[in-house]
Structure formats: structure tokens, C-alpha cells
VOPAGU-2260 file (C-alpha; in pm, 1 decimal, decimal comma):
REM VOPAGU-2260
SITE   aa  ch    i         X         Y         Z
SITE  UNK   A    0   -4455,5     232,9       3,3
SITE  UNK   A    1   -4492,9      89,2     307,5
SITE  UNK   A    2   -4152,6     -83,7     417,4
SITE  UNK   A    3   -3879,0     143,5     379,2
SITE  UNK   A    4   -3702,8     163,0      40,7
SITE  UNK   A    5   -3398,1     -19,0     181,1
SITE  UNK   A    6   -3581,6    -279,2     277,5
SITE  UNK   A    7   -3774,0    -330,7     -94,0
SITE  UNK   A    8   -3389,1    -332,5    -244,5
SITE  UNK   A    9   -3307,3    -659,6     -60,1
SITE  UNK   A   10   -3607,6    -776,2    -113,8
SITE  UNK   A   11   -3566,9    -718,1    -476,5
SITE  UNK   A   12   -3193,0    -961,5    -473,4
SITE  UNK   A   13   -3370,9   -1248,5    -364,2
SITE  UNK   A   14   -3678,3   -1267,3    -656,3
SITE  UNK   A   15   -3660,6   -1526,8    -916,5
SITE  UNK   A   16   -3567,6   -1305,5   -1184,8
SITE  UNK   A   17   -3403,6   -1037,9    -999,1
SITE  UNK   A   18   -3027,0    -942,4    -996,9
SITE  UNK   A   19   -2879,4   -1047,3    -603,7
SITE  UNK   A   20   -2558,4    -872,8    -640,7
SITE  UNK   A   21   -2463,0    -602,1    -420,2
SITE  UNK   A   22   -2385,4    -273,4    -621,5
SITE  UNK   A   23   -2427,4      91,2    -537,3
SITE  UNK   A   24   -2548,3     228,1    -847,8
SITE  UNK   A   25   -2854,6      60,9    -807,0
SITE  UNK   A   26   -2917,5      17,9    -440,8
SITE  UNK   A   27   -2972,3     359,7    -388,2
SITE  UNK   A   28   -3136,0     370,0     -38,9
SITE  UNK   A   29   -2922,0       8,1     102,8
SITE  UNK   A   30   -2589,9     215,7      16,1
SITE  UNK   A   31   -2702,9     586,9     230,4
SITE  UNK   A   32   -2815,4     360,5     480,3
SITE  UNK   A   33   -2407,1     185,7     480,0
SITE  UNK   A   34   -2288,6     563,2     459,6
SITE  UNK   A   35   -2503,4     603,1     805,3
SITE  UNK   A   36   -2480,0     269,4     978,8
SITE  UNK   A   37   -2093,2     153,6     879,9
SITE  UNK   A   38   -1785,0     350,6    1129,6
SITE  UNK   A   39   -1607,5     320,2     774,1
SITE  UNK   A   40   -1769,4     392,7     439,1
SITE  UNK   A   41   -1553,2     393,4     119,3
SITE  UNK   A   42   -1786,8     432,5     -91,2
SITE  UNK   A   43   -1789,6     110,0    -310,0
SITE  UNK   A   44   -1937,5    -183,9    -327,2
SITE  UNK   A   45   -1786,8    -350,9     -62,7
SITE  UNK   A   46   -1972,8    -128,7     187,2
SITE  UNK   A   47   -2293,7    -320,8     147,9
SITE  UNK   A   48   -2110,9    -616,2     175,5
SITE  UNK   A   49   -1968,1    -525,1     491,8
SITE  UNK   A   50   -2369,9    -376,5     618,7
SITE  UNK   A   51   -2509,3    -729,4     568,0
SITE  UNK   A   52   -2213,8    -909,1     741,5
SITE  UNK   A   53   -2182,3    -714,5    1037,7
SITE  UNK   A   54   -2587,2    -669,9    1050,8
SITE  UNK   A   55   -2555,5   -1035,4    1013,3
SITE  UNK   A   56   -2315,7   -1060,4    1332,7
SITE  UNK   A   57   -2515,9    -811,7    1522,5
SITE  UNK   A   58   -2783,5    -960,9    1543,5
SITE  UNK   A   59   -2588,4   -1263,6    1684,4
SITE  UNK   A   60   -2441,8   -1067,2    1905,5
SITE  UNK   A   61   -2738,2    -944,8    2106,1
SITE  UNK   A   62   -2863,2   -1265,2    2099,9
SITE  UNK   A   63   -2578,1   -1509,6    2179,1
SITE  UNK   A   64   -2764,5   -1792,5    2304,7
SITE  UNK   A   65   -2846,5   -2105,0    2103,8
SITE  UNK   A   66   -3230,6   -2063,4    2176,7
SITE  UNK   A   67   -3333,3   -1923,0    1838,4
SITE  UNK   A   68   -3078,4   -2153,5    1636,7
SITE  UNK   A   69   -3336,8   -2142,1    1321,5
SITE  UNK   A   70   -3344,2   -1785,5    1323,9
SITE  UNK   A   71   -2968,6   -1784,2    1330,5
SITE  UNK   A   72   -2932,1   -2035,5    1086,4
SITE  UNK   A   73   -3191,6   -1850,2     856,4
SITE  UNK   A   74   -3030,1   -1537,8     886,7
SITE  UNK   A   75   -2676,8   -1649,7     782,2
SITE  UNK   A   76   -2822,5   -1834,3     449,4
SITE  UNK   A   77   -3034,5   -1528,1     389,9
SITE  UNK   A   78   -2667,8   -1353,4     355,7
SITE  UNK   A   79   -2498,2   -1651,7     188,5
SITE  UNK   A   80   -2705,9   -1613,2     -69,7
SITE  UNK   A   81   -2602,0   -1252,0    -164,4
SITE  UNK   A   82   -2193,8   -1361,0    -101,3
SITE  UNK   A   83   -2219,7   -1677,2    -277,2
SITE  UNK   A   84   -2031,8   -1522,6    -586,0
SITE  UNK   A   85   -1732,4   -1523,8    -366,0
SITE  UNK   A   86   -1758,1   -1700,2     -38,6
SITE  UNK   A   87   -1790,7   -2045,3    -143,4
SITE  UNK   A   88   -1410,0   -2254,0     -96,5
SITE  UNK   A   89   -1331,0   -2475,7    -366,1
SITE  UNK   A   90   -1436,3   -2747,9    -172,0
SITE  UNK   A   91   -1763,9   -2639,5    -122,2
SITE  UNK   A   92   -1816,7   -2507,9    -571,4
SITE  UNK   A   93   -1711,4   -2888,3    -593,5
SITE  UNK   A   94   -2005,3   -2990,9    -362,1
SITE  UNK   A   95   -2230,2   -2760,0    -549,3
SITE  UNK   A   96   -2126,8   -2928,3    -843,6
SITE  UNK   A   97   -2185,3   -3297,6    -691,6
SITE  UNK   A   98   -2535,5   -3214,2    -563,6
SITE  UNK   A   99   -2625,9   -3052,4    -902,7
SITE  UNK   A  100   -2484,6   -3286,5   -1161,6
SITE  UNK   A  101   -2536,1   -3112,4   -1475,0
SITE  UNK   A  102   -2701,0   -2812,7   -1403,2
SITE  UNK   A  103   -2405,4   -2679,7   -1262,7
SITE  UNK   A  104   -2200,3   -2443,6   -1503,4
SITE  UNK   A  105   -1923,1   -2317,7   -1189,7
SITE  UNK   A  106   -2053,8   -1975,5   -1199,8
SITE  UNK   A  107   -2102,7   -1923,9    -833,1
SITE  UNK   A  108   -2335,0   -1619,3    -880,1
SITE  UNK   A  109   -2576,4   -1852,9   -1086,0
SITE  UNK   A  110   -2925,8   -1835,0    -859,5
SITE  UNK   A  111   -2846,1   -2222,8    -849,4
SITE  UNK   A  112   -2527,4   -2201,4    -719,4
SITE  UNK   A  113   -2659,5   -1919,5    -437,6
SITE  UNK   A  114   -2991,4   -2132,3    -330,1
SITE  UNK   A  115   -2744,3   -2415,9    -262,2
SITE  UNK   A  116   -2501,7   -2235,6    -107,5
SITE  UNK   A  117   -2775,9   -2038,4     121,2
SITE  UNK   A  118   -2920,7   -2409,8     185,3
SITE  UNK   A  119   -2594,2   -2562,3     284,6
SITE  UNK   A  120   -2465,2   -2275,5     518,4
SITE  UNK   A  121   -2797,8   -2298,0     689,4
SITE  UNK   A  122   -2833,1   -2663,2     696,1
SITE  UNK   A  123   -2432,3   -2634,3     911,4
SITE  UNK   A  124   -2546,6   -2324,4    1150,8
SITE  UNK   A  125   -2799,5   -2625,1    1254,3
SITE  UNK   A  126   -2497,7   -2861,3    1284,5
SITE  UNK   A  127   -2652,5   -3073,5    1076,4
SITE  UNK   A  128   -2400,7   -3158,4     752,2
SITE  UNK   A  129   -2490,8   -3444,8     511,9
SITE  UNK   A  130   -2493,0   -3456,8     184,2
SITE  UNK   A  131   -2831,4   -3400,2      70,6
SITE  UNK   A  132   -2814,0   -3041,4     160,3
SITE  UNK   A  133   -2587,6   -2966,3    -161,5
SITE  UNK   A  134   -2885,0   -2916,6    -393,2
SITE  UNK   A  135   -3042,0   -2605,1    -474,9
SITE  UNK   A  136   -3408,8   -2727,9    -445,5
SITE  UNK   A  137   -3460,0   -2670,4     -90,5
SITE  UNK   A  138   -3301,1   -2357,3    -100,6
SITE  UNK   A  139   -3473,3   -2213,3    -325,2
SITE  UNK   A  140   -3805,4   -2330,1    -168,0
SITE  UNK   A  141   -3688,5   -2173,1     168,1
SITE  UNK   A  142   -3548,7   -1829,0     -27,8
SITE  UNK   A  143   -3808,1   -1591,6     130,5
SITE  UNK   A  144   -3738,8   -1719,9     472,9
SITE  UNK   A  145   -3371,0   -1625,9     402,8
SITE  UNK   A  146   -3477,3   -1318,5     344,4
SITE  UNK   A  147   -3697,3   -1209,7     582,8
SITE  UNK   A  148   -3475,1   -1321,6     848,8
SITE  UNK   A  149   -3144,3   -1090,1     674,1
SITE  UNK   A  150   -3441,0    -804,6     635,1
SITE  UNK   A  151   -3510,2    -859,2    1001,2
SITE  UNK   A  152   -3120,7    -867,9    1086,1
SITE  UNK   A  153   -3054,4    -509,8     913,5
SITE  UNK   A  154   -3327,8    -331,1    1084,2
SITE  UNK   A  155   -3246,5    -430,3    1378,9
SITE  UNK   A  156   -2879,8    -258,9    1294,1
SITE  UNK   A  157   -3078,1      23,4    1145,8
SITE  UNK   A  158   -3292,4      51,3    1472,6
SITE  UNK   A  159   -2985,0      55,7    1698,3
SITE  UNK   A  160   -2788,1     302,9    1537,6
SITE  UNK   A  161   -2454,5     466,4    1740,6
SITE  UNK   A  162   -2457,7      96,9    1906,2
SITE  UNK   A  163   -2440,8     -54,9    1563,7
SITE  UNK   A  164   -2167,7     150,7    1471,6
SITE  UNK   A  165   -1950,9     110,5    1787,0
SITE  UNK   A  166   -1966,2    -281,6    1682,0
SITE  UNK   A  167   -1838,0    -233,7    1356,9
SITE  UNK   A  168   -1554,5     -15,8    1509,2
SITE  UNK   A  169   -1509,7    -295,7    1757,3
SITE  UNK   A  170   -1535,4    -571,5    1455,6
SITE  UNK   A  171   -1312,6    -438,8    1194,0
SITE  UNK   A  172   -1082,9    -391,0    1460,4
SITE  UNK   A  173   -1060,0    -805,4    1558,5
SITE  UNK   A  174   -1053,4    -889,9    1225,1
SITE  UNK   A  175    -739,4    -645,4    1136,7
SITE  UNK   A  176    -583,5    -805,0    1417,1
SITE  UNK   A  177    -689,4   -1146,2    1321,6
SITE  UNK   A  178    -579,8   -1132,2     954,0
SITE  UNK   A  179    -233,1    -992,4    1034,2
SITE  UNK   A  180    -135,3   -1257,9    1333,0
SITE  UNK   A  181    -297,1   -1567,0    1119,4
SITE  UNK   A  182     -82,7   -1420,1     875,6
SITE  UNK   A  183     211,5   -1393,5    1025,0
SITE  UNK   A  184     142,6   -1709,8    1262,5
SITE  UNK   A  185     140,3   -1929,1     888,7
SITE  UNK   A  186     491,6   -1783,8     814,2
SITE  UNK   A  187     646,8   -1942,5    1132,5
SITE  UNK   A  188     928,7   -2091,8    1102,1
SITE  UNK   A  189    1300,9   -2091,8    1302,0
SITE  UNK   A  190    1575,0   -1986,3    1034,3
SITE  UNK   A  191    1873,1   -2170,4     997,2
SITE  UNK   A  192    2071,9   -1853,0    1165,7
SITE  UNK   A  193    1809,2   -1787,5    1459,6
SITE  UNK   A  194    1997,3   -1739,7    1799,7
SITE  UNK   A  195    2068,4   -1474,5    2059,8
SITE  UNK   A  196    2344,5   -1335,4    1887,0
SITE  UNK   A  197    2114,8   -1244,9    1597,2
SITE  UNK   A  198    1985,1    -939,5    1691,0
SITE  UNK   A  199    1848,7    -608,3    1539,8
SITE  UNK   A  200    1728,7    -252,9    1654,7
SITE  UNK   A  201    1481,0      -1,7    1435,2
SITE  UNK   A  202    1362,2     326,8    1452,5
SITE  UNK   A  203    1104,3     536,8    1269,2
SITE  UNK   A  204    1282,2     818,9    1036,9
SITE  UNK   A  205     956,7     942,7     900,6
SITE  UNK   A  206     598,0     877,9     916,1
SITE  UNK   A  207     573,0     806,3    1329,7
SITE  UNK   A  208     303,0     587,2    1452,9
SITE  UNK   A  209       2,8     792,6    1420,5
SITE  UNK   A  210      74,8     996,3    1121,1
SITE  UNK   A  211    -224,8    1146,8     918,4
SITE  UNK   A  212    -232,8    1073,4     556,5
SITE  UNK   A  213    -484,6    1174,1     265,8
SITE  UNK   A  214    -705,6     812,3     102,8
SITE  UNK   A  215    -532,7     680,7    -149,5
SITE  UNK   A  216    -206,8     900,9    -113,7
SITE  UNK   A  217     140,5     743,9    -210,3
SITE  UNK   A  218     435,4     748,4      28,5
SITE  UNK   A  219     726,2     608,2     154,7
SITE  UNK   A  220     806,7     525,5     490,2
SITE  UNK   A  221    1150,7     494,8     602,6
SITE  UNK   A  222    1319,7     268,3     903,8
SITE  UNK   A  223    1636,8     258,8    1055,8
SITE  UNK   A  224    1755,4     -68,7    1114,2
SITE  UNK   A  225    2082,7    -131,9    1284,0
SITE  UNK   A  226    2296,6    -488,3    1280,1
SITE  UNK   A  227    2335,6    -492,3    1709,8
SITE  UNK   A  228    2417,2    -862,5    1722,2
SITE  UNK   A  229    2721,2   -1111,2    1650,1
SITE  UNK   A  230    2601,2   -1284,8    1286,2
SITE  UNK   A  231    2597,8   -1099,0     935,3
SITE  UNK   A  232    2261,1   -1066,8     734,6
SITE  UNK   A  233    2289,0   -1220,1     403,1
SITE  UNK   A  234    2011,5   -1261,6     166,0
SITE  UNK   A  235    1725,4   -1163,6     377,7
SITE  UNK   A  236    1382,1    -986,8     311,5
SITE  UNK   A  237    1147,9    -729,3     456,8
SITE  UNK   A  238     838,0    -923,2     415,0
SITE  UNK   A  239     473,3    -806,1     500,6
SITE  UNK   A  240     314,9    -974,2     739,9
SITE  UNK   A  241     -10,4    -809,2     704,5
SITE  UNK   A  242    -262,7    -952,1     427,0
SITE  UNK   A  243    -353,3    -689,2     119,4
SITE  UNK   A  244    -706,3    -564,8      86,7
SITE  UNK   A  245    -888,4    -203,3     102,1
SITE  UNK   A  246    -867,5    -158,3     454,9
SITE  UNK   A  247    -469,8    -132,4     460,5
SITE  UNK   A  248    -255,4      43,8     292,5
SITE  UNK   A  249    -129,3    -144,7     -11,2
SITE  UNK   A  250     254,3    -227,7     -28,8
SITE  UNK   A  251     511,5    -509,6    -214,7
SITE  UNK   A  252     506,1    -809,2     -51,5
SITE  UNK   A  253     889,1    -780,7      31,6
SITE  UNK   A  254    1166,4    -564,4     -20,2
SITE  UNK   A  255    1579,7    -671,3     -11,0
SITE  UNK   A  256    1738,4    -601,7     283,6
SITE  UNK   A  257    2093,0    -535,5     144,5
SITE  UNK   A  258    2375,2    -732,0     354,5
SITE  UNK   A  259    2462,5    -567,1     664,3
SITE  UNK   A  260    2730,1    -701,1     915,7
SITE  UNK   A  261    2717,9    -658,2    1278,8
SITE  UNK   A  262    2781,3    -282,4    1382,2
SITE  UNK   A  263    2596,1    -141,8    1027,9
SITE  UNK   A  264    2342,5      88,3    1012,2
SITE  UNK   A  265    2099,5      26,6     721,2
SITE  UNK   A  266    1793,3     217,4     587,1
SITE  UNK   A  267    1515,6      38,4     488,5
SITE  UNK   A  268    1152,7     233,7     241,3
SITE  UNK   A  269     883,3      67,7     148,3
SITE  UNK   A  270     661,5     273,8     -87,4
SITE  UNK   A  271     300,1     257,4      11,3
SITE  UNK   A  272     -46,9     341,6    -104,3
SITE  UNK   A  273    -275,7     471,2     163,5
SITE  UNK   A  274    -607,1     247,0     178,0
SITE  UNK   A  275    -970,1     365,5      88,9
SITE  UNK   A  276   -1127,6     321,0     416,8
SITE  UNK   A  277   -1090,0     581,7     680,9
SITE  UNK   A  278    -942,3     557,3    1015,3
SITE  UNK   A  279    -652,8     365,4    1194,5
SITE  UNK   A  280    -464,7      75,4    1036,4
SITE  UNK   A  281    -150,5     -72,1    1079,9
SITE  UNK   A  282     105,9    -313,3     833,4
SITE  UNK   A  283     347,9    -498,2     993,2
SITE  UNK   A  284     690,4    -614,8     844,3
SITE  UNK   A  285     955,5    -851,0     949,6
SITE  UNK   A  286    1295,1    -994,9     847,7
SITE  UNK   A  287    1249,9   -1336,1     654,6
SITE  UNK   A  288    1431,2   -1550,8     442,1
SITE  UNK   A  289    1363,6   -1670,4      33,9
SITE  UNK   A  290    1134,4   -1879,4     186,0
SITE  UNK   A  291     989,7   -1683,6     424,3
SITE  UNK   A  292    1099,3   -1816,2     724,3
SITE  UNK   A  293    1103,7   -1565,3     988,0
SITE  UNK   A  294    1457,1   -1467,1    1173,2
SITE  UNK   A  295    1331,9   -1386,5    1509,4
SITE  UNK   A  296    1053,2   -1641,2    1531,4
SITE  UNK   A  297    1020,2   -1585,3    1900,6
SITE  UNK   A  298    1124,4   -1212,8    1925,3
SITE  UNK   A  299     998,8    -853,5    1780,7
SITE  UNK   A  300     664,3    -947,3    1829,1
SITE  UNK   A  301     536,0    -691,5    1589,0
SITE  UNK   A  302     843,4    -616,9    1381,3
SITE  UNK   A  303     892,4    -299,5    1141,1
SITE  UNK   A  304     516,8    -123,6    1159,2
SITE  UNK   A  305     316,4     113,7     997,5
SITE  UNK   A  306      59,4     281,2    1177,9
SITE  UNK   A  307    -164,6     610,4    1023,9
SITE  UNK   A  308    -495,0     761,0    1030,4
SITE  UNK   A  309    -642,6     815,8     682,4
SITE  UNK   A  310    -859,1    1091,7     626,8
SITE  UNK   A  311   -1072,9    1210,3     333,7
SITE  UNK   A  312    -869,2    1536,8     300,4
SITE  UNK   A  313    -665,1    1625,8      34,9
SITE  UNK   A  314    -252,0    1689,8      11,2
SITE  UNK   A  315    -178,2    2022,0     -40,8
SITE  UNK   A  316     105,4    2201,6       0,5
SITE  UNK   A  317     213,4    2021,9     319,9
SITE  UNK   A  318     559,2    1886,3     372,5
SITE  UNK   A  319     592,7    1507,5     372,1
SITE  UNK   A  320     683,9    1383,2     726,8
């Protein structure tokens, strides 16, 4: 063959009659290139979704100018068309819908529903945004410049290797960041008892910052959380501030913090599933109410948090922290 086998597998997604989802067990040679080119690799499906977006970025990246805006804007359809069964907003399935009338069944992995989608993101990288762009025709006429320009996007991530890799690292890193203080920035709020006499103090009683756990292990980790200020805590939650997904370790939402008055000493566990994906990652909790207002809008910055390395070994007669 004479492009690499990768390369005839993404081909392959975009062809009239082909199948454009992203699945391991038959992308053989897209998925050992993910295991190479990603810092994380779980193993599932999600890793070639992650390949083409960061590939995707990349190539932005190195290239941050606006000079080649049409390559750009080429490369990001060429992508939206393999997301499209779950990036679209509902906003955008109802455009879809507008611009196709009745062809339109609101299955958003329908080749339909991904040529418009591809059409429409690259008709906004342009800056360009009226309505003609929601049907599928032009997208599907412009389908194999989509995906020369995503074939074009991976290589280049193939060709640069430990640099590729360091980006990702870099990447998933923002994003973590970015999820948990968008997060935690939407549940701001001033509580009816916020003041400077409402005060608290924590330590870590197992599980310190750093702690190495197995993928996919369950555990508890414990706080100490002491009353030091003037105003009793009634009817208040632990509640997560970081989103849920395979790169954190999974948790409840909240927990019951039992009433404590000023001067008590309180423990507080929250049992916990390790995540899939290798590496550092941290959840963050804080003290809300019902509603989840936070207490200390403008203090504890980063609250009650976890923070552990996952590795891919496995939990053998070792003591829990």
C-alpha cells in the first residue's frame, strides 16, 4: 500500500458508504498509532477521539497565524465530521434540521447530519455564518477536502512525535483546569451565612496529595474538617466542583456534611473510583448549600482536593494509605 495503513482507515470514515465512527476494533493501525502519539492512552474509543482533536489543535498550534485560514477551516470540518454524533448543541441539530427539512431524522451520526455539520463548522472557522451553510449538499461535495486536510493534520502529529506528545501533556492539562474552574465559577454564589466569622480548617487523614493508586481502583479518602469560626453549619454539602468524565476519578456529586458548631471537629469520606487514564488528576470539593451556593465564595480557593497518580499496576497486598 502506499500511504500508511493509518492513513487508509480515515480515509475509509469519510466514503459514501463507509462507517465514520471512531472504534478500536476496527481501526487497527489509527488506535497503535493513539497508543504511540497520545501522553495518555486508555485504551477505548475515546483515544482516537482525543488523536484527531489534539492533531487537530496541533496543527493550529504550529501555525497560529490567520494566513492559511482555509486550511484551518478545512481541517476542523474534516474532524467535525467524525464528532458530529456528539458535538453538535441542540441549537445547532435544530439548524440541521431547518436546512434539511425532511430529510432530517435527528440522528446526528446520519452522513447528512455529519456533511452539514462538517460544512457549517467550516463555513464559521471562515467567520462567515449565514444560513445557507446548514445544508448537507456542500458538505458533502467538499468531503474529500475535509479529509485530506485532517489526513494532513495527523501526520504532521505522527511526524513530530515526543513534541506531539508534550502538547497533549500540556493540553489535557488546560482543559482539566478549565473544566473544574468553569465548573466551579457557574456555582458562584454568596450564601445567606457568608462572613468572616464563617470559617473552616481541613487536613488530609489519608490519601496525601500525590498518592499512587491502581486504574479503576475504589477508595475512600478521608478529611478533617474543623468548625474554627463563630456561626454553626446546618444543612450544608460537600459538593464536587470538578465535572465527571474518564480522566478523573469518579465520585457522588455531594455528600452531607453533618451539623457541626463552632469548636467541632468533623470527618468527612467520599468514596471514589480511580479514572481510566493514567497520570495526575485532581477533584476538588467545597462546602455548598441545597442549592449549591458556595459558603466561602471568595475564600479556599481550591477547597477539599484530591490529588493522585494512577498507574496501570495492580493492588496487591499493599496497605491502603
Amino acid at each position: 500500500m502506499a500511504i500508511d495503513s493509518w492513513e487508509q482507515e480515515l480515509a475509509d470514515r469519510f466514503v459514501a458508504r463507509g462507517n465514520p465512527s471512531l472504534r478500536r476494533h476496527d481501526l487497527s493501525a489509527l488506535s497503535a498509532l493513539a497508543d504511540i502519539l497520545l501522553d495518555q492512552s486508555t485504551g477505548y474509543d475515546i483515544d482516537l477521539v482525543d488523536l484527531i482533536r489534539f492533531a487537530v489543535a496541533y496543527s493550529d498550534h504550529e501555525d497560529p497565524s490567520s494566513a492559511d485560514r482555509e486550511a484551518k477551516a478545512l481541517c476542523a470540518a474534516g474532524a467535525a465530521f467524525l464528532h458530529a454524533g456528539s458535538s453538535p448543541t441542540n441549537a445547532d441539530v435544530a439548524l440541521i434540521a431547518h436546512g434539511n427539512g425532511k430529510s432530517y431524522n435527528g440522528d446526528t451520526g446520519s452522513k447528512l447530519a455529519r456533511d452539514t455539520w462538517a460544512y457549517m463548522i467550516y463555513k464559521r472557522a471562515l467567520g462567515d455564518d449565514r444560513r445557507g451553510f446548514y445544508s448537507y449538499k456542500p458538505g458533502a461535495d467538499m468531503r474529500g477536502a475535509f479529509r485530506e486536510a485532517l489526513i494532513k493534520a495527523v501526520r504532521t502529529a505522527e511526524l513530530a512525535g515526543e513534541q506531539f506528545r508534550s502538547f497533549c501533556t500540556e493540553q489535557r492539562g488546560v482543559e482539566r483546569e478549565g473544566y473544574a474552574l468553569h465548573y466551579a465559577e457557574s456555582k458562584r454564589g454568596t450564601a445567606s451565612t457568608d462572613s468572616r466569622l464563617d470559617r473552616s480548617d481541613a487536613r488530609d487523614v489519608n490519601f496525601p496529595d500525590g498518592s499512587l493508586v491502581p486504574i479503576g481502583a475504589h477508595f475512600t479518602k478521608t478529611w478533617e474538617v474543623t468548625n474554627i469560626g463563630q456561626v454553626a453549619w446546618i444543612d450544608r454539602r460537600l459538593t464536587r466542583m470538578t465535572p465527571q468524565g474518564p480522566t478523573f476519578p469518579s465520585s457522588p456529586d455531594w455528600i452531607p456534611i453533618p451539623d457541626t458548631f463552632p469548636g467541632q471537629t468533623i470527618h468527612l469520606s467520599v468514596d471514589f473510583i480511580a479514572g481510566r487514564v493514567q497520570g495526575f488528576s485532581t477533584v476538588r470539593f467545597k462546602m455548598t448549600d441545597e442549592e449549591g451556593t458556595l459558603y466561602f465564595p471568595n475564600k479556599y480557593l481550591y477547597g477539599l482536593t484530591l490529588l493522585i497518580e494512577t498507574g496501570g499496576f495492580k493492588w496487591i497486598g499493599r496497605d491502603l494509605p
